[in-house]
NULOGU-931289 format. One record per residue (C-alpha): residue number from 1; residue in three letters; x, y negated, z. Coordinates in Angstrom, 2 decimals, m for minus. Each point is the difference from the previous one (the first is absolute). Last residue first. Example, Ala and Ser with C-alpha at 12.3 -4.5 7.8 and 13.67 -1.06 7.14 Angstrom:
2
{2 "SER" {13.67 1.06 7.14}} {1 "ALA" {m1.37 3.44 0.66}} 
***
This chain:
436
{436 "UNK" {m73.08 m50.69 m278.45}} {435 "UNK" {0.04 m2.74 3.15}} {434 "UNK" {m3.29 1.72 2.18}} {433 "UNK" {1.76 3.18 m0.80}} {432 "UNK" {m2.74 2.56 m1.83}} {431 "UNK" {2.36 0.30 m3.21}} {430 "UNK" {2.98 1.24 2.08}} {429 "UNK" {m1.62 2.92 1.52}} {428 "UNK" {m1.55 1.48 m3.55}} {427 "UNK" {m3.40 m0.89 m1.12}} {426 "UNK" {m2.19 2.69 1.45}} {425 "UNK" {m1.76 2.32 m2.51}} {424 "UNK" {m3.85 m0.10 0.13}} {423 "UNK" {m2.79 1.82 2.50}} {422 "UNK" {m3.23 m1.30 m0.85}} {421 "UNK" {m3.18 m1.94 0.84}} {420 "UNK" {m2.75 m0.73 m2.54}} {419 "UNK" {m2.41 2.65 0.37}} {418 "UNK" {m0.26 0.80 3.78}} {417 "UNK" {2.14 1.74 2.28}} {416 "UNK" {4.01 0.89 0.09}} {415 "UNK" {1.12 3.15 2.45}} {414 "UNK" {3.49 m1.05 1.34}} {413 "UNK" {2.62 2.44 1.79}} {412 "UNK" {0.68 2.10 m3.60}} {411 "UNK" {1.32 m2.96 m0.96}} {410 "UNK" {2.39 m0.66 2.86}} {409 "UNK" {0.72 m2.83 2.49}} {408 "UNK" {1.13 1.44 3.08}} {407 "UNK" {m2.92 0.06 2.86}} {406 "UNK" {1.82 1.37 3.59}} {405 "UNK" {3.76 0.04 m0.58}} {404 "UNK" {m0.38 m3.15 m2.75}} {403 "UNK" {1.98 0.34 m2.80}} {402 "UNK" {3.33 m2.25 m0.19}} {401 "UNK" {0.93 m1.33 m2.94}} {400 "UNK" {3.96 m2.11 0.06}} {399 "UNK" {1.59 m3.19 m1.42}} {398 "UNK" {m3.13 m1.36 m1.67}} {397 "UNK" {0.22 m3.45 2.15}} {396 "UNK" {m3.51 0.27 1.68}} {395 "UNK" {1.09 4.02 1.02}} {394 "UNK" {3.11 m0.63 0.93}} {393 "UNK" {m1.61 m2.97 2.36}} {392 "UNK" {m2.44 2.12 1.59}} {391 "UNK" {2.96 2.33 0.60}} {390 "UNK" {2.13 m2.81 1.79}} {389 "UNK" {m2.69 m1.29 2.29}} {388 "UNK" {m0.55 3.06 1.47}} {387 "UNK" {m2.82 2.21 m0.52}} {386 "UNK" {m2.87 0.55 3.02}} {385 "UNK" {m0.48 3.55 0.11}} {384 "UNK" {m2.96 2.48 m1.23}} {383 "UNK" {0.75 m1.16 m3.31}} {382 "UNK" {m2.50 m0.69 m2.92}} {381 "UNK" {0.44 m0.33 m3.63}} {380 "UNK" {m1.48 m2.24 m2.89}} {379 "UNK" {1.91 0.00 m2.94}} {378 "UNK" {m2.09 m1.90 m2.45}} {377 "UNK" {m3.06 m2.21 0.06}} {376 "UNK" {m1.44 m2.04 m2.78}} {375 "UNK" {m3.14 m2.46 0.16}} {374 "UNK" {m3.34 m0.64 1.08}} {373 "UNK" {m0.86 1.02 3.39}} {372 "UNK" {m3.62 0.17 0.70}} {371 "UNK" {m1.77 m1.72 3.06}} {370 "UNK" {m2.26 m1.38 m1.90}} {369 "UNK" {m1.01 3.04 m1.64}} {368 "UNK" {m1.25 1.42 3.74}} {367 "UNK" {1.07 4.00 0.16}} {366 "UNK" {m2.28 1.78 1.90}} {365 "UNK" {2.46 3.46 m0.15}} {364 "UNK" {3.36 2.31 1.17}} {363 "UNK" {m1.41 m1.04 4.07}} {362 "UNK" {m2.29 m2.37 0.32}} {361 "UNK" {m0.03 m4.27 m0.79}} {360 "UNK" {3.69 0.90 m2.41}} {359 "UNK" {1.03 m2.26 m1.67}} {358 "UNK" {1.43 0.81 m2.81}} {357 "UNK" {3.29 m0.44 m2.54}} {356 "UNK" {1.72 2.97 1.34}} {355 "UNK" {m1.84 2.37 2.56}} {354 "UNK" {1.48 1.89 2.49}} {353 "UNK" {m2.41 3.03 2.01}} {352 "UNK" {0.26 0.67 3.77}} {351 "UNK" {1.97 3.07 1.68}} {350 "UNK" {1.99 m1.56 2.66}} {349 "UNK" {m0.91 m2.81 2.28}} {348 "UNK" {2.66 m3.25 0.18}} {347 "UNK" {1.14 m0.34 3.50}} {346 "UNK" {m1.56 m3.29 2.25}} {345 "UNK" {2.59 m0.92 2.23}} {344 "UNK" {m0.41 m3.30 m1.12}} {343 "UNK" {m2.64 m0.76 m2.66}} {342 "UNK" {1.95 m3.09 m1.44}} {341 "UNK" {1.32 m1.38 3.01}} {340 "UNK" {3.13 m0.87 m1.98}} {339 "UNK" {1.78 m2.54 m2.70}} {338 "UNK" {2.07 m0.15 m3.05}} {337 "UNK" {0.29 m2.03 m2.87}} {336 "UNK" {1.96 m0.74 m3.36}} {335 "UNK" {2.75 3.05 0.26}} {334 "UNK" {1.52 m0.07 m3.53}} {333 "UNK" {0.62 2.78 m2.20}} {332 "UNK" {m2.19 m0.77 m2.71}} {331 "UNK" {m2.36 m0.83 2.31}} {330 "UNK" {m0.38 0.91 3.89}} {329 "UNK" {m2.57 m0.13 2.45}} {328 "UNK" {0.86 1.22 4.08}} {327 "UNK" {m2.50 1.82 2.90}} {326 "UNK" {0.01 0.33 3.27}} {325 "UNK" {m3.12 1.74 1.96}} {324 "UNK" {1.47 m0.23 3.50}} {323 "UNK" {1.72 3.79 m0.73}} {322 "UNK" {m2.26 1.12 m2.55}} {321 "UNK" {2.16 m0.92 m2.59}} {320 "UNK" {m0.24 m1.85 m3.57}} {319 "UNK" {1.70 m0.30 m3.10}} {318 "UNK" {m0.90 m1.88 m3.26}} {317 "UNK" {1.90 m0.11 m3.32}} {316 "UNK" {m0.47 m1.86 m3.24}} {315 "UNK" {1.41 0.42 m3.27}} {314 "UNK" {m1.17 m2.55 m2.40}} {313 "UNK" {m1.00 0.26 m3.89}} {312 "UNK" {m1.01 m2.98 m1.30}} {311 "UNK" {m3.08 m1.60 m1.12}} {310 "UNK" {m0.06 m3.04 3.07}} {309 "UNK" {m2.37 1.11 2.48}} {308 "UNK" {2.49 1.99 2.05}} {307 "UNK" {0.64 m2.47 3.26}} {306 "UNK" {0.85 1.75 3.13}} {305 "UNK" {m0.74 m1.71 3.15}} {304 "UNK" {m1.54 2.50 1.66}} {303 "UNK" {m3.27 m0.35 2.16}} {302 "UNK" {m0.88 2.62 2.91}} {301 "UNK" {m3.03 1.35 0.58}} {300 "UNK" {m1.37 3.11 2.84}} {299 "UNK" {m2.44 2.01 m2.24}} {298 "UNK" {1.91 3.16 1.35}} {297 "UNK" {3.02 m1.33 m1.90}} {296 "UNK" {m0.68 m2.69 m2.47}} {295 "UNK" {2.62 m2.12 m2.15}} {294 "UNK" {m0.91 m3.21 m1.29}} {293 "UNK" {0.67 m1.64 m3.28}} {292 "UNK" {m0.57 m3.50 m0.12}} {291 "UNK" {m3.81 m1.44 0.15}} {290 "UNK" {m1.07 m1.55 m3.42}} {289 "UNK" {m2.62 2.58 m0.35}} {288 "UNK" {1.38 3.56 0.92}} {287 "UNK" {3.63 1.32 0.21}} {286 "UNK" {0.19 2.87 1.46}} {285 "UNK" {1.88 2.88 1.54}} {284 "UNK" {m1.53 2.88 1.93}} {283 "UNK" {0.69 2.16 2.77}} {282 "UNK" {m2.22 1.79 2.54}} {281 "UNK" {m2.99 m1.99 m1.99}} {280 "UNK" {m2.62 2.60 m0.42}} {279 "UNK" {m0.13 1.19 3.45}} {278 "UNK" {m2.46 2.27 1.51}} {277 "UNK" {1.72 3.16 m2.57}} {276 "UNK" {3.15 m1.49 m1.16}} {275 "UNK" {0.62 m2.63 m2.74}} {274 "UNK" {3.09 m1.12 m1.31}} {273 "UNK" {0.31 m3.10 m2.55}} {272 "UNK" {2.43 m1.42 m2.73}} {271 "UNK" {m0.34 m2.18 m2.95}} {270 "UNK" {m2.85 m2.14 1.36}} {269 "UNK" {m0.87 m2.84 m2.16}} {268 "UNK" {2.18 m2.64 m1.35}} {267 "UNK" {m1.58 m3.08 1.19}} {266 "UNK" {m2.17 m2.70 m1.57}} {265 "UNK" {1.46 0.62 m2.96}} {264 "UNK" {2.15 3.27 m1.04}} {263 "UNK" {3.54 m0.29 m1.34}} {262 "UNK" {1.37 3.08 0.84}} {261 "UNK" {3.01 1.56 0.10}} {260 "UNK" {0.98 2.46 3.23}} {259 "UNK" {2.34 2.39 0.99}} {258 "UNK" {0.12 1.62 2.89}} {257 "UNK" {0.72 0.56 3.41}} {256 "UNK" {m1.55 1.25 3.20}} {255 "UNK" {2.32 0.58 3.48}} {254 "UNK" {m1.51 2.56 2.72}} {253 "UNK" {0.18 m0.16 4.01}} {252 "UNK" {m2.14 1.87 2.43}} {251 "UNK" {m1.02 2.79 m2.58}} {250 "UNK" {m3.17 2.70 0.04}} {249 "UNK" {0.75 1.70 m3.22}} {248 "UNK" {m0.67 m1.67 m3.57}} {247 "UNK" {m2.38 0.82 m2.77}} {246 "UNK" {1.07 2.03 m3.32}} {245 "UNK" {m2.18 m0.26 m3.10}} {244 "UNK" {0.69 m4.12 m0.54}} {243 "UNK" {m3.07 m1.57 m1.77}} {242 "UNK" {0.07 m2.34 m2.94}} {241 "UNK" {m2.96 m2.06 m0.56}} {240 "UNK" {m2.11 m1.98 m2.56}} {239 "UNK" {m4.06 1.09 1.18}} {238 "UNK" {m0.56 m3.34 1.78}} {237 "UNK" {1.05 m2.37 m2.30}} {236 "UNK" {2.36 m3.09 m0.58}} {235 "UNK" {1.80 0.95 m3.43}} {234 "UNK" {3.65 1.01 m1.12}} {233 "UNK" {1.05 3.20 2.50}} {232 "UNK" {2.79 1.17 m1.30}} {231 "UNK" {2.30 2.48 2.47}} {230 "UNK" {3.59 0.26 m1.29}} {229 "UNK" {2.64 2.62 m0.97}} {228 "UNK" {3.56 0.90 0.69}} {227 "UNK" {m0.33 2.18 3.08}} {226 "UNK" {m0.43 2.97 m1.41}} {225 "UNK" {3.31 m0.70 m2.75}} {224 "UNK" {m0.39 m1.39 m3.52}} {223 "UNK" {m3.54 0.18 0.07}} {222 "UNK" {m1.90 1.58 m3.20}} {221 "UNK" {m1.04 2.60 2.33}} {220 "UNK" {1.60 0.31 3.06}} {219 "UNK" {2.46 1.74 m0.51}} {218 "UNK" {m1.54 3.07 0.83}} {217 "UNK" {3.75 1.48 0.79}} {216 "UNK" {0.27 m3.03 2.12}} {215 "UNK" {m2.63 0.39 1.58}} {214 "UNK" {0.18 3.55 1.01}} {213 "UNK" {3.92 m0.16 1.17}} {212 "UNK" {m1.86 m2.93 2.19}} {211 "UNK" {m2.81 2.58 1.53}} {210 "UNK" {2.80 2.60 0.46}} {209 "UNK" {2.36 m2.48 1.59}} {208 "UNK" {m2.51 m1.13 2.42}} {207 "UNK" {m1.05 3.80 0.81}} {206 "UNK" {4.00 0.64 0.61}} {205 "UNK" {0.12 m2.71 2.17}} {204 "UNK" {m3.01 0.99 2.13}} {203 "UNK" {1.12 3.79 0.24}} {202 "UNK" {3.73 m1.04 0.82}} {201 "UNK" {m1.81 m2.37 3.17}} {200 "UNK" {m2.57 2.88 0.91}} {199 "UNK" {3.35 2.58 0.03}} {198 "UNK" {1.97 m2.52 2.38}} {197 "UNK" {m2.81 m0.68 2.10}} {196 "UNK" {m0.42 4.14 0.54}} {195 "UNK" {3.78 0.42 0.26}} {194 "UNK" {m0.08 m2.79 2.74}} {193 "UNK" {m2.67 1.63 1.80}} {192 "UNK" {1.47 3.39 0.31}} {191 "UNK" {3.80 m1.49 0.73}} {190 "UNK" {m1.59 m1.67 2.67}} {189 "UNK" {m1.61 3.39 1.45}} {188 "UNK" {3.28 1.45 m0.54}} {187 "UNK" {1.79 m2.01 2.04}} {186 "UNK" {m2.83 m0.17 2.46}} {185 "UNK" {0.51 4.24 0.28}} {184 "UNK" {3.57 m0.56 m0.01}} {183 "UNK" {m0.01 m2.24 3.26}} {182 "UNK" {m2.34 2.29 1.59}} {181 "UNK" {2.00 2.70 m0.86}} {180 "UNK" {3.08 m1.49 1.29}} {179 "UNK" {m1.93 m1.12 3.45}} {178 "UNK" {m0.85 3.98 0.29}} {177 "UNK" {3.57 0.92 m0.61}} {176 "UNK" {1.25 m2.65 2.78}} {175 "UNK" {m2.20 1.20 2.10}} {174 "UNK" {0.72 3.70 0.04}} {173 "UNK" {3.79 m0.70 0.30}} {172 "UNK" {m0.96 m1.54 3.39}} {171 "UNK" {m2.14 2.55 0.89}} {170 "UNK" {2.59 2.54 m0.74}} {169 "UNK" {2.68 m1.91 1.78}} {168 "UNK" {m2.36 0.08 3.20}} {167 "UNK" {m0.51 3.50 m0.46}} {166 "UNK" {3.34 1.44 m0.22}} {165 "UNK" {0.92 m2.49 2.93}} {164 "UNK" {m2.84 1.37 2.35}} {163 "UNK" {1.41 3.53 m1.06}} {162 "UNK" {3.68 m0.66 1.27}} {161 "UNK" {m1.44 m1.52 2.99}} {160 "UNK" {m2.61 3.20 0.57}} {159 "UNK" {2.70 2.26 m0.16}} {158 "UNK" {m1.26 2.00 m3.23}} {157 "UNK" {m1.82 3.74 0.26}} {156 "UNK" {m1.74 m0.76 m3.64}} {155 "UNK" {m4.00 m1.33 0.23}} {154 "UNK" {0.39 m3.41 m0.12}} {153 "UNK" {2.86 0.17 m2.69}} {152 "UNK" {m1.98 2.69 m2.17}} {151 "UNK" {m2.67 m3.00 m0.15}} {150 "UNK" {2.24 m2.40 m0.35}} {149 "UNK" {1.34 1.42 m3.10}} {148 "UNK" {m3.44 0.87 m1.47}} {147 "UNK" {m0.99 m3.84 0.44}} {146 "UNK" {3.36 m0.88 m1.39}} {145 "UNK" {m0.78 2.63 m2.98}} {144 "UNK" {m3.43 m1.53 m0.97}} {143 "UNK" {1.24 m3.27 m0.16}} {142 "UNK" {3.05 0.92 m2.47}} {141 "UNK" {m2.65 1.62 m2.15}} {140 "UNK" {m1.62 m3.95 0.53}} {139 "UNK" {3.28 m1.17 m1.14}} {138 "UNK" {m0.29 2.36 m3.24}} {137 "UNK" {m3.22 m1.62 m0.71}} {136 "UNK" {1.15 m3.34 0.14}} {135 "UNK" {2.56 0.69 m2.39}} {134 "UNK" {m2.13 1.92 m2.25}} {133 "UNK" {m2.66 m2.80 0.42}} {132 "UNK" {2.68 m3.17 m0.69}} {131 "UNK" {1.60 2.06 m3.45}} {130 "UNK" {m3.44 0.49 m1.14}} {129 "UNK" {m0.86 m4.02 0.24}} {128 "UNK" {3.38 m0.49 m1.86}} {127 "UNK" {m0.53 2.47 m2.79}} {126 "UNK" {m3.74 m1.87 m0.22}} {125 "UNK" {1.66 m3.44 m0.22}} {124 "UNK" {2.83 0.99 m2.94}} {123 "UNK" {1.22 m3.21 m1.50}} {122 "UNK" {m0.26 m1.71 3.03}} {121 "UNK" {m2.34 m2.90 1.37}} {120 "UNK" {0.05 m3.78 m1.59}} {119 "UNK" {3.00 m1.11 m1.62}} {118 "UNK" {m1.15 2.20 m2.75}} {117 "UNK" {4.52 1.23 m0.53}} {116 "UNK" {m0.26 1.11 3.30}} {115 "UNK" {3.04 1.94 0.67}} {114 "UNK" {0.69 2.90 1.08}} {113 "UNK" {3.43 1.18 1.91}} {112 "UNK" {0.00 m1.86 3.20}} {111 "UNK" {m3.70 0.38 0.32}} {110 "UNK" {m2.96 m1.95 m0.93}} {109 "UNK" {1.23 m3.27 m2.23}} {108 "UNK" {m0.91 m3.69 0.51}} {107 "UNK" {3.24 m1.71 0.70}} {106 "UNK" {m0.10 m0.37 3.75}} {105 "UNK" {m0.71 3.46 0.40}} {104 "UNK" {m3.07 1.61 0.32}} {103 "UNK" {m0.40 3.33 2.42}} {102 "UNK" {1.19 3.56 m1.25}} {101 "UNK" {3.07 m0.20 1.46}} {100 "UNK" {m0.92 m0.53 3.79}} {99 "UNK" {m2.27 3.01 m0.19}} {98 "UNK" {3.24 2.19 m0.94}} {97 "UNK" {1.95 m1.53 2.62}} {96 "UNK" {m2.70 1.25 2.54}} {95 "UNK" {m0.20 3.16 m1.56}} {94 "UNK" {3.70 0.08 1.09}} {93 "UNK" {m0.41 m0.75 3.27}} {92 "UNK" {m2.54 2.41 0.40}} {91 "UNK" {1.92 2.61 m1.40}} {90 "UNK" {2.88 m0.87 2.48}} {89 "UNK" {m2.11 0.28 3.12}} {88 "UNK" {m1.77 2.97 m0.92}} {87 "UNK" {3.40 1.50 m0.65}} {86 "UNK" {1.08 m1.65 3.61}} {85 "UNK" {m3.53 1.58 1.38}} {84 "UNK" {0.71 3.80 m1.81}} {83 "UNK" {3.99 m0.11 1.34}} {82 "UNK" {m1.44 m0.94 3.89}} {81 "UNK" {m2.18 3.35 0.03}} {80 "UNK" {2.19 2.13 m1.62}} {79 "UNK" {2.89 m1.66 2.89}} {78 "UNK" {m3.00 1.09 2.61}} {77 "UNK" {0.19 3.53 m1.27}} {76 "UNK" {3.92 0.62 0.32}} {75 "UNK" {m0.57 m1.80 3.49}} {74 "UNK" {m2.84 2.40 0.98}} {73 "UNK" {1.65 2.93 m1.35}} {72 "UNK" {3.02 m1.38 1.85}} {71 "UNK" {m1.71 0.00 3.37}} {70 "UNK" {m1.50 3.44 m0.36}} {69 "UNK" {3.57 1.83 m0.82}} {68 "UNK" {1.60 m1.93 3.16}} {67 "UNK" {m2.95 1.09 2.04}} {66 "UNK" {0.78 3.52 m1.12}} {65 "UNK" {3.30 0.12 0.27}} {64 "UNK" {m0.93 m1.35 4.09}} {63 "UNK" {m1.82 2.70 0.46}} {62 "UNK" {2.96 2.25 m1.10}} {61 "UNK" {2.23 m1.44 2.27}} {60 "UNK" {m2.14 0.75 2.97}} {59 "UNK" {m0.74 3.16 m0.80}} {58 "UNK" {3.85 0.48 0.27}} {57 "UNK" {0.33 m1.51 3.03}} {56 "UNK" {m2.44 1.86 2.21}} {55 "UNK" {1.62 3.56 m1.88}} {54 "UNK" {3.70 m1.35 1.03}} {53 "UNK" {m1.47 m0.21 3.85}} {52 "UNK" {0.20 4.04 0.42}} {51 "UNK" {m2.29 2.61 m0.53}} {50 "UNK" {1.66 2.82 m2.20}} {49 "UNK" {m2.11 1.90 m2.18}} {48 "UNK" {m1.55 2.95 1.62}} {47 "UNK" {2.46 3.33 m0.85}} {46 "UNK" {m2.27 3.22 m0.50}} {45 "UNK" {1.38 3.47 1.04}} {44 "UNK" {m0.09 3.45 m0.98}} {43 "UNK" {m0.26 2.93 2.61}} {42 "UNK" {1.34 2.70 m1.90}} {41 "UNK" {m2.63 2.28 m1.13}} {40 "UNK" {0.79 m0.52 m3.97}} {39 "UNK" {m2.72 0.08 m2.04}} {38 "UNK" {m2.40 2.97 m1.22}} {37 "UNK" {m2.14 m0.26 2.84}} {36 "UNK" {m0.66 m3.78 m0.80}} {35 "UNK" {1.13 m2.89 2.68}} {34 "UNK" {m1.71 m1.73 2.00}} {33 "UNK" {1.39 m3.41 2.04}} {32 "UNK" {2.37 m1.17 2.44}} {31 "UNK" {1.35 m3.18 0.88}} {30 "UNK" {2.89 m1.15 0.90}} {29 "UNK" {1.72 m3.69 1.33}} {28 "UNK" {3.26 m1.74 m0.70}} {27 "UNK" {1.53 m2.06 2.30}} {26 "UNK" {3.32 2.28 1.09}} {25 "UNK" {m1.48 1.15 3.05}} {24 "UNK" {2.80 2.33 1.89}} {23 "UNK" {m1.02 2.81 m0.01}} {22 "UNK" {m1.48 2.22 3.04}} {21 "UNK" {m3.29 m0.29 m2.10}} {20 "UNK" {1.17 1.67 m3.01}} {19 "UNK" {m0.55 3.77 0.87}} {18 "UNK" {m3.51 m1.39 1.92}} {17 "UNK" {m1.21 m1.23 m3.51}} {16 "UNK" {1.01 3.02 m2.37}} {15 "UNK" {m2.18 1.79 2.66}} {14 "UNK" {m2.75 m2.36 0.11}} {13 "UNK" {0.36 0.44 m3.44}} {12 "UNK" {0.16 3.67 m0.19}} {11 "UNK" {m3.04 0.66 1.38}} {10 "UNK" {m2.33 m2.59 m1.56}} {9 "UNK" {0.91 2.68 m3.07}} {8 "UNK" {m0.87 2.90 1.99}} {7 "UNK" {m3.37 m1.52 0.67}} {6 "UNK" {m0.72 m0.62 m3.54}} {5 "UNK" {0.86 3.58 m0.69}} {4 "UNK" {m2.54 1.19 2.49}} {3 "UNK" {m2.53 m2.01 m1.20}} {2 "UNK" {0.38 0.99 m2.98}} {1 "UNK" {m0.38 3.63 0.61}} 
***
């Protein structure tokens, strides 16, 4: 049965087609197809879209919408990618700027806005030393997105010129980051070490004005002020001493004064002497038999012409330095000798024993009697420097004090040995001038 009605469809087509086939053809085509039993037996037809040279075109055109549409997602993309390297640009210009403030002025101060009232290294080193590893830090972020960058640029569907340029302004931006953190890294290693020398120097101050706050609320005894007293030593012995509890550091230059009254014959003894372990005489000063007073450094001699045998009290001075072993005598402000090759090059050893009014044949000991100072010293200090002319003179004249930097004359600084020597008041300034 359905065959049969399939047939009789195919039927009526052919006939539907040989009714139209003696007309004219008007370009349009039929088809024929099923249709229900229900439907309508008319022979319905099918117009094919028209086939003509508009269709050609019109594909055409809409190829070339899309090309269009492609090329300005690239472009819109692209100007992202040139907006992110000029903000790179300016940011690293600006951090830059920022690095360029924070280095010294000509005046001393970090910053445009702080200033360093220490004249040394800002108020605020460690807020500094943070600010240089957050900034450093964020450039390395920056780093990490230029590499990321480039790496979407390498593998984005680019023209290779217009990727070739992304990449060589990347690298170059690259660079210059890494050379700022490498320039902020050395900053900040410089600003390390100079808050570390800065915080030994406040700590070394501070302990030197502790120790003299300390003195001076001791008062040194029955002294007017620590440094107002005298060493007594009245007879030639071997057990009559005063000893200094701090020694010196290595030094290639110092300057020793003091001073002296004594009227001691032959020879006033040895008020001053500095042993170190394998030598006894590093420095000494003597004045032995009827020889003048000589100065020894590493058991190498030189004679001063200083004259103290008279009962008076005398200020004398001597400096030396390393460099060709040159040395200089004053008293009572005046420079009487000088001279050199007195143990050139030779730097004074660290960590030996002084001795006042000895002698000393081994280190701190084996005192010889006639090699005793007899006498009164006061005041004796040592620098690390040579002192100029001028402040050995205020210092002769009574116009200024200055403690030594290495040995300062102190009270609590000298031990006193044997039954007979003592620690007295000091006659004021004036009293001890050679024309008082």
């Amino acid at each position: 049965m359905l065959t049969l009605l399939y047939g009789v469809l195919c039927f009526c087509a052919l006939g539907c087609g040989q009714l139209t086939s003696g007309q004219a053809d008007d370009g349009k085509r039929y088809i024929c197809r099923a249709i229900p039993l229900t439907g309508d037996a008319s022979c319905p037809v099918t117009l094919l879209p028209e086939l003509n040279a508009g269709s050609q075109e019109e594909e055409l055109r809409n190829t070339v919408m899309q090309l269009r549409e492609t090329i300005l997602q690239q472009k819109e993309t692209i100007s992202k990618q040139l907006g992110t390297i000029n903000e790179l640009t300016t940011k690293l210009s600006l951090c830059a700027s920022a690095t360029a403030d924070r280095k010294y002025d000509k005046g001393g101060s970090w910053g445009k806005d702080k200033q360093n009232t220490m004249g040394d290294v800002p108020g605020d080193p460690n807020e500094t030393i943070d600010n240089l590893g957050k900034t450093m830090q964020g450039l390395k972020d920056r780093l990490e997105n230029l590499e990321q960058m480039r790496a979407n640029i390498s593998g984005a569907s680019f023209p290779s010129e217009l990727r070739d340029l992304l990449q060589r302004r990347l690298g170059e931006l690259e660079k210059q980051l890494l050379k700022k953190v490498s320039t902020l890294e050395a900053e900040k290693s410089m600003l390390s070490n100079a808050t570390a020398a800065y915080r030994l120097k406040t700590e070394s101050t501070l302990n030197a004005l502790v120790e003299r706050i300390n003195e001076l609320e001791k008062g040194g005894g029955d002294f007017m002020s620590p440094e107002q007293f005298k060493l007594s030593l009245p007879q030639r012995t071997n057990y009559l001493y005063g000893r200094i509890t701090k020694s010196l550091p290595e030094m290639y230059a110092f300057t020793l004064c003091m001073w002296i009254k004594s009227s001691a014959s032959p020879g006033i003894g040895t008020p001053f002497s500095y042993g170190v372990p394998g030598q006894a005489n590093e420095i000494v000063l003597i004045e032995w038999g009827n020889n003048p007073i000589e100065l020894l450094i590493n058991d190498k001699v030189a004679q001063l012409p200083l004259e103290v045998r008279d009962g008076r009290w005398h200020h004398i001075c001597i400096s030396w330095t390393t460099r060709d072993g040159q040395w200089e005598a004053y008293q009572d402000g005046e420079k009487l000798g000088a001279g050199d090759n007195l143990a050139a090059w030779h730097p004074i050893k660290p960590g030996g024993v002084i001795i006042l009014g000895q002698e000393q044949d081994m280190v701190g000991g084996r005192f010889d009697a006639g090699q005793a100072f007899v006498g009164e010293l006061s005041q004796v200090n040592i620098w690390d420097r040579v002192l100029k002319p001028v402040e050995i003179q205020s210092m002769a004249n009574c116009t200024s004090y200055i403690p030594g930097n290495v040995i300062s004359w102190l009270a609590s600084n000298v031990e006193v040995f044997g039954r007979g020597a003592f620690k007295r008041p000091l006659e004021i300034c004036q009293e001890r001038l050679p024309n008082a």
